[in-house]
C-alpha angles and dihedrals in degrees: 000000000000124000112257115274096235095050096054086045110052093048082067110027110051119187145003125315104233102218096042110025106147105103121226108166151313127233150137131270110179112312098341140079135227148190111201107209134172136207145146118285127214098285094035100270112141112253133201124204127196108197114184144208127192121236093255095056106264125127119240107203088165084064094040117104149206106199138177101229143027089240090055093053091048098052085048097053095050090053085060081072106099085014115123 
């Protein structure tokens, strides 16, 4: 069985995102995981991040993303699934 998400994310992630730091969940998508978070953006429109960790405990900030819509960030997130 595989180690929970939000295990795996937070020894390597510390703290609160600033612009979204309203957390929603943590899970896996392939070999990497995430932490789905919301917040407000610059002219008061709500904002979701994904912001990812590979299996192995390094953080990917090229795969992490600020996206417009939950549906966005969910789409994203299920694309991480196949990537290395």
């Amino acid at each position: 069985m595989r180690e929970y998400a939000g295990n795996v994310f937070r020894s390597v992630v510390k703290g609160t995102n600033i612009m979204t730091p309203e957390w929603m969940e943590y899970g896996w998508s392939g070999d990497f995981a995430y932490e789905l978070t919301k917040g407000t953006g610059l002219t008061n429109e709500v904002i979701y991040g994904v912001t990812v960790v590979s299996a192995d405990r390094i953080r990917r900030n090229d795969l992490s993303k600020l996206c417009h819509s939950l549906s966005e960030a969910r789409t994203y997130i299920s694309s991480l699934n196949g990537l290395k």
